[in-house]
Structure formats: structure tokens, C-alpha cells
DRENNUMAR-567141 format. One record per residue (C-alpha): z, x, y; residue number from 1; residue in three letters. Coordinates in nm, 3 decimals. Each point is the difference from the previous one (the first is absolute). Last residue first. Layout:
N
pt zz->Z | xx->X | yy->Y | seq->NUM | type->ALA .
...
REM end
This chain:
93
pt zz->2.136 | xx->0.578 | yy->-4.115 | seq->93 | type->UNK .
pt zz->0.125 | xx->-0.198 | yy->0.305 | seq->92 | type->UNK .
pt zz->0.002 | xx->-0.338 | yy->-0.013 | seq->91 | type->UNK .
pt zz->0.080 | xx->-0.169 | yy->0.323 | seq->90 | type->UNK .
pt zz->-0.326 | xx->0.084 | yy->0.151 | seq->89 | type->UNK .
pt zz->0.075 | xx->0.104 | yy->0.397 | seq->88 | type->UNK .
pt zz->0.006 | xx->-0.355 | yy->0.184 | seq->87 | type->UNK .
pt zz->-0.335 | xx->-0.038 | yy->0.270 | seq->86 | type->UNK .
pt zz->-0.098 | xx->0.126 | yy->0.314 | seq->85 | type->UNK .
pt zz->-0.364 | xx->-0.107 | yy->0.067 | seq->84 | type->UNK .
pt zz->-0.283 | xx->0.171 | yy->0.172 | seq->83 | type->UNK .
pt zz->-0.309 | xx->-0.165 | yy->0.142 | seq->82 | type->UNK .
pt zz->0.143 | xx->-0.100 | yy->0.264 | seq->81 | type->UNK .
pt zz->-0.311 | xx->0.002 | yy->0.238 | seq->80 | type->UNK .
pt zz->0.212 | xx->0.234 | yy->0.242 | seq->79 | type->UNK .
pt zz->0.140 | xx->0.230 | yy->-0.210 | seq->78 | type->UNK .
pt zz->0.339 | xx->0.093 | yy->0.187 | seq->77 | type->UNK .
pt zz->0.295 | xx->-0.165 | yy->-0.201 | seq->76 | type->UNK .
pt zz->-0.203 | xx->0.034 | yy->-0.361 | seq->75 | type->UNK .
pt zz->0.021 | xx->0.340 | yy->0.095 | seq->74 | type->UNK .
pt zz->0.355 | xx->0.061 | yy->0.126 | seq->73 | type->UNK .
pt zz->0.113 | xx->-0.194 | yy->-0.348 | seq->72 | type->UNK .
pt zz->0.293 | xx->0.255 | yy->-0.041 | seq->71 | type->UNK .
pt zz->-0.098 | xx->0.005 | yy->-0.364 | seq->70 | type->UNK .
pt zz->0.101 | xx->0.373 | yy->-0.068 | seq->69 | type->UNK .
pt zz->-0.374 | xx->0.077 | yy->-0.059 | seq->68 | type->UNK .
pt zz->-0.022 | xx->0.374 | yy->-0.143 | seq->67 | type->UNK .
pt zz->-0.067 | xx->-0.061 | yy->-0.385 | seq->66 | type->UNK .
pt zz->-0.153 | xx->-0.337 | yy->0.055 | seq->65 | type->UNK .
pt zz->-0.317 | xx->0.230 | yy->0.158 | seq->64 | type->UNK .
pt zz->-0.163 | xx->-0.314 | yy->0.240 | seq->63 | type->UNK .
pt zz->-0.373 | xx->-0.064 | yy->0.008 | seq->62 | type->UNK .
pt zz->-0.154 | xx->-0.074 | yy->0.329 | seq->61 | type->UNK .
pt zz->-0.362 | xx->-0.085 | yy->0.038 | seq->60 | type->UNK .
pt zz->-0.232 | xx->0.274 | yy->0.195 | seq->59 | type->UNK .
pt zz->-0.294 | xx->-0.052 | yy->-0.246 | seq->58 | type->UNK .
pt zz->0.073 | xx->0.308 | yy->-0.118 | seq->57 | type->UNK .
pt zz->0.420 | xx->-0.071 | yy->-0.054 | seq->56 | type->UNK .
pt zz->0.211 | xx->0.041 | yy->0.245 | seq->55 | type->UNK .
pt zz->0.355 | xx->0.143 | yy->-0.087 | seq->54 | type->UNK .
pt zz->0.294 | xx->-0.193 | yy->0.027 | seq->53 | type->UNK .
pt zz->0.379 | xx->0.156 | yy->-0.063 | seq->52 | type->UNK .
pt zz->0.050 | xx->0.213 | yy->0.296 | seq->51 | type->UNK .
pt zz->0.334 | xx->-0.076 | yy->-0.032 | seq->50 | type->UNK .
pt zz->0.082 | xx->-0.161 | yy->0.377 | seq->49 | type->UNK .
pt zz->-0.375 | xx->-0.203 | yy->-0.062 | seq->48 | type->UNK .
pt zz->-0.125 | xx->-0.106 | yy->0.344 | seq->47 | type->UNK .
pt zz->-0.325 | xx->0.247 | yy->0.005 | seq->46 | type->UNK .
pt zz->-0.081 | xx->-0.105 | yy->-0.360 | seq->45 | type->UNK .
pt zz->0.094 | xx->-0.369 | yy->0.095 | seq->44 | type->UNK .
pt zz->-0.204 | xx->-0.019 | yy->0.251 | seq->43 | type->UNK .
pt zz->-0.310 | xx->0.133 | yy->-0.154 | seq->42 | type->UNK .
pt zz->-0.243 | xx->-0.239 | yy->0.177 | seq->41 | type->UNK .
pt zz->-0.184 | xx->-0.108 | yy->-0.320 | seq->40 | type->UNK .
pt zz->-0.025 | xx->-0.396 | yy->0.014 | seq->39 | type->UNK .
pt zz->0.181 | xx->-0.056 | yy->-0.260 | seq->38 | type->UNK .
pt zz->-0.029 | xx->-0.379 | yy->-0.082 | seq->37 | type->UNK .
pt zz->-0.175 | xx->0.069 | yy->-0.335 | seq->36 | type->UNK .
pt zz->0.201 | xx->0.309 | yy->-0.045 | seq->35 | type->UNK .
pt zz->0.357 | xx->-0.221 | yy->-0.063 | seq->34 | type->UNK .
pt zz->0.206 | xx->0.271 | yy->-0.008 | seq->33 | type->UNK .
pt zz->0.382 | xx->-0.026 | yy->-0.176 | seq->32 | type->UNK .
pt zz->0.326 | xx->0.176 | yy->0.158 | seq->31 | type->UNK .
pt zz->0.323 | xx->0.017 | yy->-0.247 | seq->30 | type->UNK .
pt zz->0.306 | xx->-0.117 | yy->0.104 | seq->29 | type->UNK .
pt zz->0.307 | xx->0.094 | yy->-0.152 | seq->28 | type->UNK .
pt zz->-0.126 | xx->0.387 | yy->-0.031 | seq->27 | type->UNK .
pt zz->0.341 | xx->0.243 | yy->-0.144 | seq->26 | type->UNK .
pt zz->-0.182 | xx->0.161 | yy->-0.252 | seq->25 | type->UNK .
pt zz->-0.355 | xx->0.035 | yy->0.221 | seq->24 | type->UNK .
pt zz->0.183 | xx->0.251 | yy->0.169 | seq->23 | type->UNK .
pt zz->-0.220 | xx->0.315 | yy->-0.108 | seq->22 | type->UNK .
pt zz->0.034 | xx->0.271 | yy->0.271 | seq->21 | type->UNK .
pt zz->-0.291 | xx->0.165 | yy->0.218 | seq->20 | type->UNK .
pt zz->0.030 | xx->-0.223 | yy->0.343 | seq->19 | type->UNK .
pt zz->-0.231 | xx->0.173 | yy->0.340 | seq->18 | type->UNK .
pt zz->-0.110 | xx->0.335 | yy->0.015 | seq->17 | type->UNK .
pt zz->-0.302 | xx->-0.102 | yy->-0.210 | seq->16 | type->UNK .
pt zz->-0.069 | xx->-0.314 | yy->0.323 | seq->15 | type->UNK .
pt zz->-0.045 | xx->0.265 | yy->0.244 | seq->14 | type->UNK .
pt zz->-0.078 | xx->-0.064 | yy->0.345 | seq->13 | type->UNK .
pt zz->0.037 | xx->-0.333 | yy->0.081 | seq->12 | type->UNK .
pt zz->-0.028 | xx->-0.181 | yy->0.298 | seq->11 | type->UNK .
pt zz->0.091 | xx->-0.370 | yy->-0.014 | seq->10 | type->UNK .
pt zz->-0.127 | xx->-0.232 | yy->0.327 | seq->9 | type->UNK .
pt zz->0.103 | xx->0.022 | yy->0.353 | seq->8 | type->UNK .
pt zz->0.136 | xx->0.266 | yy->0.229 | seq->7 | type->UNK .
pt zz->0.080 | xx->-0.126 | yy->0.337 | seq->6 | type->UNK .
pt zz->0.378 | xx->0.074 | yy->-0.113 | seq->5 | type->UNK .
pt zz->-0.092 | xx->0.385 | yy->-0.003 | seq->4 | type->UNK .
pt zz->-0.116 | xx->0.028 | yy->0.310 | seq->3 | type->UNK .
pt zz->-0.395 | xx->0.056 | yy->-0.009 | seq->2 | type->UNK .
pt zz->-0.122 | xx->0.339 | yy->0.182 | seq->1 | type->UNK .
REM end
């Protein structure tokens, strides 16, 4: 049996269980993916606090605005930086 601070890596069981509520009216920064440089690991889906980023068929993320709260966790973790925090729109209609 593995002590628990040997454990490495994310384990998640249930990403549904996970967020629910639209925050996307208080965002500042608002994440952006690059898929050319995605390279497909699903980082950010595992990473993501809202459960905000689904994958997409060919396994690209693509982010639900309605649920992302901004925190920038993804852009934080993706390893070929292919996601960029940027302003929230000014003009909101």
C-alpha cells in the first residue's frame, strides 16, 4: 500500500460533481487556446477548479465561458502554453 504523500499525479473521479454555477459575470481574465500548439494532454480539463473545459473529438480543449471564473489554472499548467489569459471585453451588451 502507497502512503498517501508518495501519491503522484491528479486523480479524478468525477468531473459532473464538480462546478455547476454561471460566474462568467464577475471573469477579469478570460482564458484563450491556441489549438495549433495544443498538443492534446487534457491538462487543463483535469486542472480546471470549475470544470469548465470539455475535450473536444479530436481531444482539443474547448472552454464553456459560462462556468470559467478566469482563475487562469489552465493556462498555468498546459505545458506547450498554448493558452492565454487575457482582459474580459470591456463592452458588455
Amino acid at each position: 500500500m502507497t502512503e498517501e504523500n508518495e501519491v503522484k499525479g491528479l486523480y479524478l473521479l468525477d468531473s459532473s460533481k464538480f462546478g455547476g454555477r454561471y460566474v462568467a459575470n464577475w471573469r477579469v481574465l478570460r482564458p484563450s487556446i491556441d489549438c495549433d500548439k495544443c498538443a492534446a494532454c487534457q491538462l487543463c480539463i483535469g486542472y480546471c477548479p470549475e470544470a469548465a473545459i470539455s475535450a473536444r473529438q479530436d481531444r482539443k480543449p474547448e472552454i464553456d465561458y459560462r462556468y470559467c471564473k478566469g482563475c487562469g489554472i489552465c493556462a498555468n499548467e498546459c505545458p506547450q502554453k498554448a493558452i492565454d489569459m487575457n482582459r474580459e471585453s470591456e463592452a458588455k451588451k
